[in-house]
C-alpha positions in Angstrom: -141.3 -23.3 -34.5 -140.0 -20.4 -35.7 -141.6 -16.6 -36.8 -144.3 -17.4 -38.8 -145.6 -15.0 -42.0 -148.1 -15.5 -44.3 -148.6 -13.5 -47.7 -151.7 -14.2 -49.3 -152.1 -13.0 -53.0 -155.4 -12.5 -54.8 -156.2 -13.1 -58.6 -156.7 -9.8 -60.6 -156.0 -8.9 -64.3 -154.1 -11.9 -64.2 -154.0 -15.3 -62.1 -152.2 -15.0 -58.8 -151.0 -18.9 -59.6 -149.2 -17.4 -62.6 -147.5 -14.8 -60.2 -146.4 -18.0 -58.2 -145.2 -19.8 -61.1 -143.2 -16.9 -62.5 -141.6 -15.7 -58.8 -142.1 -18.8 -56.6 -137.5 -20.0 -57.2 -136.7 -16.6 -56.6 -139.0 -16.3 -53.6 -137.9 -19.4 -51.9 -134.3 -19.3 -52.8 -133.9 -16.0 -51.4 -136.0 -17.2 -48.2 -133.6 -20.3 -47.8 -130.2 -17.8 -48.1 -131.8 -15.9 -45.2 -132.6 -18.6 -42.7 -136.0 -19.7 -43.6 -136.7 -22.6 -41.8 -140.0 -23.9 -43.8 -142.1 -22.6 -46.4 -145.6 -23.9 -48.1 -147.7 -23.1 -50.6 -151.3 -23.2 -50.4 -153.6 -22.3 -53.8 -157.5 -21.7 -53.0 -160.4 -20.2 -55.0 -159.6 -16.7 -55.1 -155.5 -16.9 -55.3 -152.4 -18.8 -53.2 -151.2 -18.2 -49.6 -147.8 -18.9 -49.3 -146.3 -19.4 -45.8 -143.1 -19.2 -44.6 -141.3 -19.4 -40.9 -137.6 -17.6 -40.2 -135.5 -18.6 -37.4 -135.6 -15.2 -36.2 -138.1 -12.3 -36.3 -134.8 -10.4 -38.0 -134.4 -12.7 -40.5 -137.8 -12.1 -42.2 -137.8 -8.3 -42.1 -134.0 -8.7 -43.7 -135.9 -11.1 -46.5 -139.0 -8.2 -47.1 -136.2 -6.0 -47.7 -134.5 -7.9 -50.5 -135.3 -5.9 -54.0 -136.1 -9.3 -55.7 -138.7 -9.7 -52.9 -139.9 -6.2 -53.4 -140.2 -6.6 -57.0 -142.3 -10.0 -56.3 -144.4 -8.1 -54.1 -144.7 -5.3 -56.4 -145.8 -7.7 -59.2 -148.5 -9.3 -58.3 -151.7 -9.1 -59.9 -153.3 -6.3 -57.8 -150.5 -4.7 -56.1 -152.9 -2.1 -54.5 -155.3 -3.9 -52.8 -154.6 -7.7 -53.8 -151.9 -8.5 -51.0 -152.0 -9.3 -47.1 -148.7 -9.9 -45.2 -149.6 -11.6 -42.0 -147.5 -12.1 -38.9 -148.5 -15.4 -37.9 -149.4 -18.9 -39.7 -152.6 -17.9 -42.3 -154.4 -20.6 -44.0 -152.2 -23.9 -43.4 -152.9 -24.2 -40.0 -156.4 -23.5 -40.6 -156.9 -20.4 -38.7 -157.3 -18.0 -41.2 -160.6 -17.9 -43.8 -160.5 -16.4 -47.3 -161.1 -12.8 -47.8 -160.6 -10.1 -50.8 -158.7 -7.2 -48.7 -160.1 -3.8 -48.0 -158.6 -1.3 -50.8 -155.6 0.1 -48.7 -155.5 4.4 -48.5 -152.0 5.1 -50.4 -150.6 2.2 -51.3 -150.0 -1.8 -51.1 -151.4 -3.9 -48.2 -149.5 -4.1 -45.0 -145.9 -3.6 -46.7 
């Protein structure tokens, strides 16, 4: 099945589906270079999930790395408190409910 990882990003001053949009190639080409297996794309009341499942444990911590990733993460709408990384499958396989994060002490959400 793969390592599972589920980064869920929350509207703010602007629409987390516009964040999507504008990194969603770079995102999933990158993943696909380093041995993502599957990916998907959820959108739901309060932003997207997208989910996404290396071969390998390594191969996602080598993709979080990536500066175009980075930058992703460091654009979304509410880079304080407006993204969850998740080990695991999120809101695909239904496990997961929706939630507006806790505002993080000294920086961005589980990075």
């Amino acid at each position: 099945m793969g390592d599972w990882w589920s980064i869920e990003v929350f509207d703010a001053h602007s629409s987390a589906l516009r964040w999507k949009d504008a990194y969603e190639y770079a995102l999933v080409e990158s993943a696909i270079s380093n041995r993502a297996s599957r990916w998907e794309w959820h959108v739901h009341s309060r932003g997207i999930v997208f989910e996404i499942a290396f071969r390998e444990e390594g191969d996602a911590e080598a993709w979080r790395r990536l500066p175009g990733v980075r930058a992703a993460f460091d654009a979304v709408p509410d880079p304080v408190a407006g993204v969850v990384v998740r080990h695991g499958p999120g809101i695909g396989s239904g496990c997961c409910g929706h939630r507006r994060p806790a505002q993080a002490e000294g920086g961005p959400a589980d990075r």
